[in-house]
N, C-alpha and C positions, 0 to 999 in steps of 0.2 A: 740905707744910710751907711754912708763908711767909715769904716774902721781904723785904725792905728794898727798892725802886725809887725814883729819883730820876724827876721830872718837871719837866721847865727850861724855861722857856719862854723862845723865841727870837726874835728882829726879824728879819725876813726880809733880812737885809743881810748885805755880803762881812766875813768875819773873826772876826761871834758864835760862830760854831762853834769856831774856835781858841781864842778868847778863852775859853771854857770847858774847854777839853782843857787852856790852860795854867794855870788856875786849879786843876785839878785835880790836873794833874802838879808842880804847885810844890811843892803840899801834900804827895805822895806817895800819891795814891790813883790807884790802874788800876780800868780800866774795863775791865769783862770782858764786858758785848755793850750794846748802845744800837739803838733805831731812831730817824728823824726822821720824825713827820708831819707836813705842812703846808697852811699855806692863802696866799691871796693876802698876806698882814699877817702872820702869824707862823708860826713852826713850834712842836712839843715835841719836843724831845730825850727821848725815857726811855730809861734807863741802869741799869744792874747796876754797884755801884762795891767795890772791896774796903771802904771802912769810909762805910756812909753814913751816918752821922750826922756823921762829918768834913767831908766831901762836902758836905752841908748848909749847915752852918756857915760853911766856907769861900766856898761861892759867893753865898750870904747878904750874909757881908761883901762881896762883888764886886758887890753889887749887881743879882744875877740872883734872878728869880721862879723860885723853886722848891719844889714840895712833895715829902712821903715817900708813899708810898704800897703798901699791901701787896698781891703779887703769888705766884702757884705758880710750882713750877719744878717738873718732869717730864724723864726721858729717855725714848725710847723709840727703838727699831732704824730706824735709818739703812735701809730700804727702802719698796718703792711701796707706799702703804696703811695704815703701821700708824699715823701720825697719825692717819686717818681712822675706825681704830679708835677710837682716846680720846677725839675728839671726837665721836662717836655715842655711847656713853656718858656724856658730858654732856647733850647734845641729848634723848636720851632721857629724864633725868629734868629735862630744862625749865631746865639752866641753862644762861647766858647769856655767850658771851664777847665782853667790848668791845673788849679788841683784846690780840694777839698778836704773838712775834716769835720766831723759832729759829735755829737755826744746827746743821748740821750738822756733825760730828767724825766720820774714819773711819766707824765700825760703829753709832753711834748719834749721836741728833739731841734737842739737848738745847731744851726748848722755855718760853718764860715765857708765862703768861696772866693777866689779868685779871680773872677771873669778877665777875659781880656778886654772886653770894652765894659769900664763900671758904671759910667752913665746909663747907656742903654739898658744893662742889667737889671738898675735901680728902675728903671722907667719900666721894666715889662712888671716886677716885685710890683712895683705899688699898682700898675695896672689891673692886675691878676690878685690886688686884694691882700698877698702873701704879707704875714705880719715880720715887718723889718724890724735888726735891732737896733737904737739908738747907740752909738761908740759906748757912751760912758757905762751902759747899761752892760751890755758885752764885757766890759775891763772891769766889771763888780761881779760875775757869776762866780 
């Protein structure tokens, strides 16, 4: 099922990163997992937020580059390997992840991905049984 993801892009300088967590908690939206990746000149923030179209809007006004972009969300068991199950099931049938972030809880490890084709993605997930996560389910962890 797909997602709502924030992508912010960042100046490589002390404080952007606050400057966005306070622009987001003013408003009242949590952030329920982010990665950063970076280069010499900038980074992206991407984020899971409870209401991203809020999220949007508000850092819009603040004056921060940011788009929506849609994104899967999967659990699967908190043990050695069984990501590497689901993603051989992708591999398998040729699609393609640009990039990735998870986070482990207790007994299962909840994971967002990128594919570049989300339909198909979704179609092999539910084929192969992989428990999806519902958006709203996702913007509440």
């Amino acid at each position: 099922m797909k997602a709502k993801q924030l992508s912010i892009f960042l100046e490589n300088k002390s404080g952007r990163l606050t400057e966005v967590t306070d622009v987001l908690g003013e408003a009242g939206v949590n952030l329920s997992a982010m990665s950063i990746a970076d280069n010499s000149d900038f980074g992206i923030l991407r984020c899971i937020v409870s209401d991203p179209e809020k999220a949007y809007q508000v850092l819009k006004e603040a004056h921060f580059a940011v788009k929506i972009t849609d994104v899967i969300g999967f659990v699967c068991p908190n043990t050695s390997g069984s990501l590497a199950v689901v993603l051989r099931y992708l591999s398998q049938k040729g699609i393609f992840i640009e990039y990735m972030y998870s986070f482990a809880n207790g007994d299962v490890a909840h994971v967002v991905i990128r594919p570049t084709d989300l339909d198909a993605c979704e179609r092999v997930l539910e084929e192969k049984k992989v428990e999806l996560m519902a958006a709203n389910d996702l913007y509440q962890l």
